[in-house]
Backbone as a printed PyTorch tensor [residue, N CA C, xyz], in Angstrom:
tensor([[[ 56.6500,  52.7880, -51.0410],
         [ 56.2710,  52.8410, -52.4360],
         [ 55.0270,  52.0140, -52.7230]],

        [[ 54.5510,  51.1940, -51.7240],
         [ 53.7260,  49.7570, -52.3800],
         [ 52.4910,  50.8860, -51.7700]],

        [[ 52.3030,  51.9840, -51.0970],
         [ 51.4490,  52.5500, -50.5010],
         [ 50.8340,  53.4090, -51.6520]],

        [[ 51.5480,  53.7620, -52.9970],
         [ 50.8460,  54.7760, -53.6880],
         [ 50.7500,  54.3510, -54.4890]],

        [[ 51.0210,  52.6700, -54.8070],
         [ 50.4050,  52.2550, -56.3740],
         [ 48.9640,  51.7550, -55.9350]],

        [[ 49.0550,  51.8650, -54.5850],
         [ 47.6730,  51.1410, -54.4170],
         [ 46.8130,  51.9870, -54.4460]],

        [[ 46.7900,  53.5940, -54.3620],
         [ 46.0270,  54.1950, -54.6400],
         [ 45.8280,  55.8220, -56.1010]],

        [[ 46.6290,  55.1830, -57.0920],
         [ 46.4810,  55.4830, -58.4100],
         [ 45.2210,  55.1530, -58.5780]],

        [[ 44.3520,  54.5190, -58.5020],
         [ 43.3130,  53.8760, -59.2390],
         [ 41.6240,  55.0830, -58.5140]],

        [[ 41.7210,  55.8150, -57.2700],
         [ 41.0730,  56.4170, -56.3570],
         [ 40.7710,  57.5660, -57.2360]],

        [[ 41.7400,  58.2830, -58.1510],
         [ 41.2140,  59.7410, -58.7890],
         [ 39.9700,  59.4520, -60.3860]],

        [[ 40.7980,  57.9870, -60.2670],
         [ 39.6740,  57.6980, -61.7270],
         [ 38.2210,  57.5380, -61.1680]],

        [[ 37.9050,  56.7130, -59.8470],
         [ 36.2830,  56.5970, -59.5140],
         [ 36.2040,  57.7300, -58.6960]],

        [[ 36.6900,  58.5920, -58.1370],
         [ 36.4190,  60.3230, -57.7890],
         [ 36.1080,  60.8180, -59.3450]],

        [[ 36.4420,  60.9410, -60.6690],
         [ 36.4340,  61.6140, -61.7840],
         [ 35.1020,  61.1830, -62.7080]],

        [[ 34.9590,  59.6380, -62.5130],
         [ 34.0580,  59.3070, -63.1870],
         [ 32.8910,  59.5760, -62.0040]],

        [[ 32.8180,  59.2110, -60.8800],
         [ 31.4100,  59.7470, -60.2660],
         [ 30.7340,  61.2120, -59.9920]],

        [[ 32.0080,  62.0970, -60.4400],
         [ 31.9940,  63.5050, -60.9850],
         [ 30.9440,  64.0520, -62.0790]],

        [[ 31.8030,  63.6300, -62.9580],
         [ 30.8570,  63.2760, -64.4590],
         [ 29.2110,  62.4990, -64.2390]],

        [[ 29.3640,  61.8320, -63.6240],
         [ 28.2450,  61.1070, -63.5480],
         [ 26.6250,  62.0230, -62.8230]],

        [[ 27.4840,  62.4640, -61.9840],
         [ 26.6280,  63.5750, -61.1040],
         [ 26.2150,  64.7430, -61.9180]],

        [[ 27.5340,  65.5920, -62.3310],
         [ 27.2110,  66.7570, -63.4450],
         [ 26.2520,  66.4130, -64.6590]],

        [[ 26.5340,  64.9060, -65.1980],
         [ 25.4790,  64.7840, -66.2410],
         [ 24.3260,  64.6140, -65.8270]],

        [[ 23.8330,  64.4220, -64.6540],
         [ 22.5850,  63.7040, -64.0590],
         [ 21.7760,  65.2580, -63.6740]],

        [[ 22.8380,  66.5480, -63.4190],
         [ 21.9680,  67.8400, -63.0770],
         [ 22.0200,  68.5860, -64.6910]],

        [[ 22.4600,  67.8130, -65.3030],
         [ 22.7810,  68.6810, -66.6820],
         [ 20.9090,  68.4110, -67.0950]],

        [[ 20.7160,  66.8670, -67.0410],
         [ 19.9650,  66.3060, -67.6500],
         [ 18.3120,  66.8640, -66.8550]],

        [[ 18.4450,  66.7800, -65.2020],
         [ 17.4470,  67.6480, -64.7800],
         [ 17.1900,  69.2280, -65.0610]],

        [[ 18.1820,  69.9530, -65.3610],
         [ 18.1020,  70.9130, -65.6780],
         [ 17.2230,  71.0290, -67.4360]],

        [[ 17.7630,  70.3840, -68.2050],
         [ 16.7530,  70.4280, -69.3730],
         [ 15.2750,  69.7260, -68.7950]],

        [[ 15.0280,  68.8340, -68.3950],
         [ 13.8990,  68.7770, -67.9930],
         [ 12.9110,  69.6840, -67.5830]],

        [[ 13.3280,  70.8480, -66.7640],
         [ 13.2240,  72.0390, -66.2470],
         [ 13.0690,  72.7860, -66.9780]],

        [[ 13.7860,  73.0460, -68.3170],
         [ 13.5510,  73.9920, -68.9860],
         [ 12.7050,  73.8500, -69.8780]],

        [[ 12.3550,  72.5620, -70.4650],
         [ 11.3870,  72.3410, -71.4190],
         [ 10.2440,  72.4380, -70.6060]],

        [[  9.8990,  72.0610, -69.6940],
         [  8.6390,  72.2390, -68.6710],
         [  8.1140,  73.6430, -68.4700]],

        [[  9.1210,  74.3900, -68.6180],
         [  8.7510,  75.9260, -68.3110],
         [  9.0970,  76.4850, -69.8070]],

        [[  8.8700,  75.6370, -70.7940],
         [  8.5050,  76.2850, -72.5500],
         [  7.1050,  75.6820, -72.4800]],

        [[  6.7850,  74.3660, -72.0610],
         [  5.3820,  74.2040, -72.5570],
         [  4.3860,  74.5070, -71.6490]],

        [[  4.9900,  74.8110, -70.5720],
         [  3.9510,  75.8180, -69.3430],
         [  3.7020,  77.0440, -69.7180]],

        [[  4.7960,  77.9190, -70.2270],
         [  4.5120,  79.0040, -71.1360],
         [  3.7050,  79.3870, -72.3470]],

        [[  4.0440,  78.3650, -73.0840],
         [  2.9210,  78.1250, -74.1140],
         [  1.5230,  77.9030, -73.7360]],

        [[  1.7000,  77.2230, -72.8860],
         [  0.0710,  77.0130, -72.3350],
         [ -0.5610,  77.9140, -72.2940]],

        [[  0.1150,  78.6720, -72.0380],
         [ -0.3790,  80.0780, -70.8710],
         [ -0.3140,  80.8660, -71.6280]],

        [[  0.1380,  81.1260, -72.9360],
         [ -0.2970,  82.4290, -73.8870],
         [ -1.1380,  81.7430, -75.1230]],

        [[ -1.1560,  80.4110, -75.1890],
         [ -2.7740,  80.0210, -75.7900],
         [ -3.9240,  80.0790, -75.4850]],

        [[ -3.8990,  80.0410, -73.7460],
         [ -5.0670,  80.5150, -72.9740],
         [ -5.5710,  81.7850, -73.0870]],

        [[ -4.2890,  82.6110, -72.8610],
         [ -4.7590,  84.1230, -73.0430],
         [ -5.3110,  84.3160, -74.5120]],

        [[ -4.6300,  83.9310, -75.5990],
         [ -5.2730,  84.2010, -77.0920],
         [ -6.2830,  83.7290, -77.0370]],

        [[ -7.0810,  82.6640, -76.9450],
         [ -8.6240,  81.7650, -76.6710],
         [ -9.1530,  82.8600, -75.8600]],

        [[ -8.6350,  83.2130, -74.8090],
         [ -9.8650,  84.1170, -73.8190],
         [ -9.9720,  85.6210, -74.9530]],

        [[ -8.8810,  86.1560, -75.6100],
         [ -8.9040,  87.3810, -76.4230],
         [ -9.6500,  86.5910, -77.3810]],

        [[-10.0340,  85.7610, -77.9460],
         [-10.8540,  84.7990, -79.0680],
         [-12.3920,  85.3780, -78.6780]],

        [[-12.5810,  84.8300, -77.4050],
         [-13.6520,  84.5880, -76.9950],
         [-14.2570,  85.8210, -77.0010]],

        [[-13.6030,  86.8490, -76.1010],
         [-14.1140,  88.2790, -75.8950],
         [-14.1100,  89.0590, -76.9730]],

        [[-13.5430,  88.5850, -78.0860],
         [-13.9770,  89.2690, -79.3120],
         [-15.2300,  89.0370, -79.9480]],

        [[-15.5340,  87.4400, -79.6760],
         [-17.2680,  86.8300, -80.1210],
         [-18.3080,  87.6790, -79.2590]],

        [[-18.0170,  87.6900, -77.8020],
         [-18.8790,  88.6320, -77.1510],
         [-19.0220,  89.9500, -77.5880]],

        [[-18.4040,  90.8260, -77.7720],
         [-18.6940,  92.1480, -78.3970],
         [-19.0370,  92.1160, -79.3250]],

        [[-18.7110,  91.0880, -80.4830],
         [-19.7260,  91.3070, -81.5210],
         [-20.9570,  91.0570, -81.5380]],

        [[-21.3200,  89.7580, -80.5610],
         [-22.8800,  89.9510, -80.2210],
         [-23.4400,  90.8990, -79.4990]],

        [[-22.6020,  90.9160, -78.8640],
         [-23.2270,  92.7930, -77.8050],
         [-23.2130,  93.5520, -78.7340]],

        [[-22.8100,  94.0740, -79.9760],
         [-22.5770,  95.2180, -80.6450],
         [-24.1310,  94.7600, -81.5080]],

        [[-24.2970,  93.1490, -81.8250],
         [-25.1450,  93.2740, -83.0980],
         [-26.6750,  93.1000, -82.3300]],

        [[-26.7910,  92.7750, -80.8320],
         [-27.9680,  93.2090, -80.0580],
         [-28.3340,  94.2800, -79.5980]],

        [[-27.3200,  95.4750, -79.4930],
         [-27.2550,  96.5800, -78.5870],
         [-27.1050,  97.7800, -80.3050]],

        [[-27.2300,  97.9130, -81.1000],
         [-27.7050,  98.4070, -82.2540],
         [-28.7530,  98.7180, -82.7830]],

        [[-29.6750,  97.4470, -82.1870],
         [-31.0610,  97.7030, -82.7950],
         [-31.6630,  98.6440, -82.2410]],

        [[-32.7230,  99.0720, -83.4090],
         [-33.5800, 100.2920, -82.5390],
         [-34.4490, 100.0780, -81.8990]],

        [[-35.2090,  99.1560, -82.0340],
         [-36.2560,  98.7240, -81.1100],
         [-35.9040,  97.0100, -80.4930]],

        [[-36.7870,  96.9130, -79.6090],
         [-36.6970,  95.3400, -79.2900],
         [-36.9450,  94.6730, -79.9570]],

        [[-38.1880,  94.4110, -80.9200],
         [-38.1970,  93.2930, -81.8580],
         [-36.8610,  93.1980, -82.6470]],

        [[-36.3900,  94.1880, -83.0380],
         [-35.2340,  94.1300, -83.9370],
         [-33.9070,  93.1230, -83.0610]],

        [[-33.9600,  93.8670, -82.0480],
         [-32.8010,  93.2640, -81.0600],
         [-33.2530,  91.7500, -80.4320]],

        [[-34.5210,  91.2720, -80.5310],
         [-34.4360,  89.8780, -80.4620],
         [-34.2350,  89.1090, -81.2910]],

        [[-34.9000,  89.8100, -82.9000],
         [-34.4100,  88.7620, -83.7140],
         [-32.5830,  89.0140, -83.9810]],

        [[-32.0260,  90.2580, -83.9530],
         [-30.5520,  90.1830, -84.1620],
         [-29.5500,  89.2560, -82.8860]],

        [[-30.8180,  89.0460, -81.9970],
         [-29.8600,  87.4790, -80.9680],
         [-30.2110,  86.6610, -81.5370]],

        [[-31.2100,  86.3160, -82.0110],
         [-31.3210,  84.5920, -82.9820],
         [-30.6840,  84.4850, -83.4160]],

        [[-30.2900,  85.6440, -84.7620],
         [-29.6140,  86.0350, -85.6300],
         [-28.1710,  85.7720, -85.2480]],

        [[-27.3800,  85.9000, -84.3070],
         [-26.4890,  85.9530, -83.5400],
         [-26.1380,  84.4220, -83.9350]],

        [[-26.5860,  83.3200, -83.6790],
         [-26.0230,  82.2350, -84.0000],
         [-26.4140,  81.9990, -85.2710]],

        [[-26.7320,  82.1520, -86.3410],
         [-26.6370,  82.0560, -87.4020],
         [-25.4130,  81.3200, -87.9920]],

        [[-24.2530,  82.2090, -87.8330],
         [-23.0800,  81.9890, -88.2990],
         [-22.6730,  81.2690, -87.2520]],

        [[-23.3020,  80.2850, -86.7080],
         [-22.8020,  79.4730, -85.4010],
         [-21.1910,  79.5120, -84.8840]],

        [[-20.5660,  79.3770, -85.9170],
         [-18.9990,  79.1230, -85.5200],
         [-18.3680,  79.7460, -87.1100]],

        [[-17.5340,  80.8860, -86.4670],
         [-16.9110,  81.4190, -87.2720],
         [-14.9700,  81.5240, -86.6940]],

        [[-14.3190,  81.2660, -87.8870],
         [-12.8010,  81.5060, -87.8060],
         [-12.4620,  82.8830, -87.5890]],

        [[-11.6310,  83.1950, -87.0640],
         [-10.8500,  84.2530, -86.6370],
         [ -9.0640,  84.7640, -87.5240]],

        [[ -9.3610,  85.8760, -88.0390],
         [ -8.6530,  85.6660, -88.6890],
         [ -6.9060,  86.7680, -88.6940]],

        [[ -7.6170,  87.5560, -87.2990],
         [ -6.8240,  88.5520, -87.4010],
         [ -5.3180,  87.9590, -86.3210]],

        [[ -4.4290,  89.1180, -86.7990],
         [ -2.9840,  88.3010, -86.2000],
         [ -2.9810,  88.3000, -84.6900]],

        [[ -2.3410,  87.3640, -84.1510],
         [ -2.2930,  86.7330, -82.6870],
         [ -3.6880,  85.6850, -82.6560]],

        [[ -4.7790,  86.1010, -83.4920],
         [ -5.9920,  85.0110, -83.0270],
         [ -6.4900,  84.0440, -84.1270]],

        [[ -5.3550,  84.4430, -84.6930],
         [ -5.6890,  83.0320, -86.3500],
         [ -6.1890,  81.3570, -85.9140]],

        [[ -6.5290,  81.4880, -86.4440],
         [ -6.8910,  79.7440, -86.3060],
         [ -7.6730,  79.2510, -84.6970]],

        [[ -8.7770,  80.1360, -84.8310],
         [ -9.4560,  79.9560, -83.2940],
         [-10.6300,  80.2990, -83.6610]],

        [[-11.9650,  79.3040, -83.4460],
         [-12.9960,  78.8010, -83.7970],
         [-13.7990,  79.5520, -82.7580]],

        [[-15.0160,  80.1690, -82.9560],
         [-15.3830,  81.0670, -81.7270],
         [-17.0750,  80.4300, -82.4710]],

        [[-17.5690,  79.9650, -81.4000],
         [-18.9300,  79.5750, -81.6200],
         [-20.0550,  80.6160, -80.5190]],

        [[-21.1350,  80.9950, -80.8000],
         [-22.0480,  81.8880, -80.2580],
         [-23.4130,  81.3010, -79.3690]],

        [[-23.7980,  82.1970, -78.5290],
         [-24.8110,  81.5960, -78.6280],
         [-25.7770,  82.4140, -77.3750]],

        [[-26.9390,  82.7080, -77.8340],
         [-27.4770,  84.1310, -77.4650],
         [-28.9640,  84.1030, -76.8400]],

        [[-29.5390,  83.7470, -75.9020],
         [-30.6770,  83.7500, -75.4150],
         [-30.8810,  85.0490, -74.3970]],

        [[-32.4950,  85.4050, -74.4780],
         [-33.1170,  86.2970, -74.0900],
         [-34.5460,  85.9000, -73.4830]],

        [[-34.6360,  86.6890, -72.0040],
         [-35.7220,  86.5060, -71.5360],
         [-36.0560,  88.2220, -70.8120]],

        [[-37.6230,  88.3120, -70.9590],
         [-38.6770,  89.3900, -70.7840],
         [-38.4540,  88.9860, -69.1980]],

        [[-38.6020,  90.6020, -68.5150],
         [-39.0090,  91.0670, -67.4370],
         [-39.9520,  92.3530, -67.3550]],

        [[-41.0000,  92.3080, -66.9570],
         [-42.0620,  92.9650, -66.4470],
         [-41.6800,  94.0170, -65.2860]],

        [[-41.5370,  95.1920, -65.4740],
         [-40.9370,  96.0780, -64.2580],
         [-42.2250,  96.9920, -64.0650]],

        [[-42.8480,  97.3720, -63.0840],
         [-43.4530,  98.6630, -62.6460],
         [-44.7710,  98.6020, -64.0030]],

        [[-45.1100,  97.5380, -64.0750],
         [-46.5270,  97.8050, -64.8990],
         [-46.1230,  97.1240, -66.1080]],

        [[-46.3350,  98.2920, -67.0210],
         [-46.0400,  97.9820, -68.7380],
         [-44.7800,  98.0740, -68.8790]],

        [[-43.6740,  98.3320, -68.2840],
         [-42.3330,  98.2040, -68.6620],
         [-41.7020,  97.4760, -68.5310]],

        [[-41.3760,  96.8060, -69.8340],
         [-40.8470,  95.5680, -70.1970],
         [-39.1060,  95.3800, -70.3970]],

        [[-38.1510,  94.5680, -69.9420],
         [-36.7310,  94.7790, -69.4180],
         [-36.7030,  93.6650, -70.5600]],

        [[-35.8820,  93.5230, -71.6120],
         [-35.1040,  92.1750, -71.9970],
         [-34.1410,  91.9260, -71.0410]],

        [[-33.7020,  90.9230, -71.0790],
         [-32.5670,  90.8110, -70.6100],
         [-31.5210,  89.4760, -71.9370]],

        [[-30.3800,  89.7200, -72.2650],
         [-29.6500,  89.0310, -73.4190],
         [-28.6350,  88.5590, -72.4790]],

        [[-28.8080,  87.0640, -72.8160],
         [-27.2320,  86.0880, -72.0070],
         [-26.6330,  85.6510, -73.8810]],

        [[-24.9800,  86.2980, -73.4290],
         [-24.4730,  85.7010, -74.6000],
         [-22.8400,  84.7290, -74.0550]],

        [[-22.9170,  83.7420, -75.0270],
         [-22.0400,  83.0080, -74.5240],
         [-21.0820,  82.6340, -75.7500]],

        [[-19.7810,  82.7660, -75.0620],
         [-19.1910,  82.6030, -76.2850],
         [-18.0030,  82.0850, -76.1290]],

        [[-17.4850,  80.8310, -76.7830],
         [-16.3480,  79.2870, -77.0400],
         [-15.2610,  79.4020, -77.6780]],

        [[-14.3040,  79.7040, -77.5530],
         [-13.4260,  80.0130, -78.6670],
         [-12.1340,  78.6850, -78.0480]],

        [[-12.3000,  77.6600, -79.1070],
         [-11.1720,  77.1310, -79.1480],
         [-10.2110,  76.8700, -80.4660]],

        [[ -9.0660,  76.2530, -80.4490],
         [ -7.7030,  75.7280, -81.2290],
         [ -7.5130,  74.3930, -81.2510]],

        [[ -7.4330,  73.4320, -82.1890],
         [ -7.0320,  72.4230, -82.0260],
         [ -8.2440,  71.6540, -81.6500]],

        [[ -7.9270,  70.0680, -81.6110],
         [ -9.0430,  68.9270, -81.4520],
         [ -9.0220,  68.9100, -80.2750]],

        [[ -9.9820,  68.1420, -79.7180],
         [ -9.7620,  68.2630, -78.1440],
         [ -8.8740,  66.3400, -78.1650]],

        [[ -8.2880,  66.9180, -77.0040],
         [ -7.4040,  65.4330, -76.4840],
         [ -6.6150,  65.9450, -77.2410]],

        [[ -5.7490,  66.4140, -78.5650],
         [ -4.5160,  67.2710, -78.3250],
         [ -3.8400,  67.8810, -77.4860]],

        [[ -2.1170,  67.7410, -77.8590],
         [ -1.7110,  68.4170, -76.4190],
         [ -1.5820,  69.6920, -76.6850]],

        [[ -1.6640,  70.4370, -77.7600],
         [ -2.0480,  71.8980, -78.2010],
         [ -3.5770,  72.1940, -77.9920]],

        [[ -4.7870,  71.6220, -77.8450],
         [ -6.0420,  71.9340, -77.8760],
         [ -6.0600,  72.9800, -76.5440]],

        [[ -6.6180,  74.1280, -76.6590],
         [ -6.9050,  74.8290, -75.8310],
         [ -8.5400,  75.5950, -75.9800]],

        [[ -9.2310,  76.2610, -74.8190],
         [-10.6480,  76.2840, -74.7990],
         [-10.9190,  76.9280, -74.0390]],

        [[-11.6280,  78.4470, -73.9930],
         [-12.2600,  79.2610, -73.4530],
         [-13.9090,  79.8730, -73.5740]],

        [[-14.2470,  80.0580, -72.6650],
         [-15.6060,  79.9740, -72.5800],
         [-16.2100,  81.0170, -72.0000]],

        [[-16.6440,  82.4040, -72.2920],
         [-17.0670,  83.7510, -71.5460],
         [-18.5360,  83.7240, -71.9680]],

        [[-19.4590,  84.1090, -70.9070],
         [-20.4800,  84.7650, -70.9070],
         [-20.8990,  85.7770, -70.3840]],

        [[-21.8800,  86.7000, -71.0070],
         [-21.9900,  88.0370, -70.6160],
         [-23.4730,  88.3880, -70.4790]],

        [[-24.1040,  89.2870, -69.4870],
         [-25.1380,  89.4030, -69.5370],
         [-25.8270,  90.7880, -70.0070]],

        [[-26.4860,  91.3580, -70.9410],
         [-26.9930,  92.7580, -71.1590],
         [-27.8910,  92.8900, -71.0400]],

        [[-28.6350,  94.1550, -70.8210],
         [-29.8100,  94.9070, -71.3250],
         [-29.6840,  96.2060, -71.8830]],

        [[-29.8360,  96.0800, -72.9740],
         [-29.8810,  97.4750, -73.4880],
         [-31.2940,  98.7850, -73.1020]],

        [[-31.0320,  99.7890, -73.2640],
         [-32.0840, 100.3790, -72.9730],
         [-33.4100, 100.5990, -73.9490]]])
């Protein structure tokens, strides 16, 4: 009998180091999961900023590649930053700051035929920077229209 009072006391530190373990994967497991919400998030603010961005580019491609002649189409790239930084307002890209910015240089081909060539670049971010929401994309594109 003196053999099993001595070990009553064995199922309580088996039970509590049980518990102790289960709470310790309970607790890594949320760790885990919040890590893979704000990795996710990351990752579809990036994509909205890059859809930000590539929306600033086509509109400068659209408002250089319009004109009828070249003078027109160099001054509509100056023109191009004008509105330096404009908000975005349509749904999925609300609140994303898209700044422009549009330089052009002459090439001389085969005599008198003259090539523009238009570099447009275009920033679209969210948030301040050093936020842990700030996100920032940056596309440039190169044209010549005919």
């Amino acid at each position: 009998m003196m053999g099993l009072r001595r070990q009553k006391g064995f199922s309580l530190v088996s039970a509590i180091f049980i518990i102790v373990v289960l709470a310790a994967l309970a607790g890594y497991m949320l760790s885990i999961g919040g890590a893979n919400r704000v990795s996710t998030t990351a990752a579809l603010q990036g994509a909205r900023a890059y859809q930000a961005a590539r929306s600033g580019i086509s509109w400068a491609a659209y408002m250089v590649t319009r004109a009828a002649d070249q003078a027109t189409a160099r001054n509509n790239c100056t023109n191009v930053v004008n509105p330096a930084n404009f908000t975005l307002t349509a749904t999925g890209l609300n609140g994303f700051t898209v700044s422009l910015d549009c330089s052009f240089t002459e090439h001389n081909q085969q005599g008198n035929d003259n090539v523009t060539v238009y570099r447009l670049t275009a920033v679209a971010n969210s948030g301040s920077y050093g936020d842990p929401e700030f996100v920032q994309r940056r596309i440039s594109a190169t044209i010549s229209p005919p």
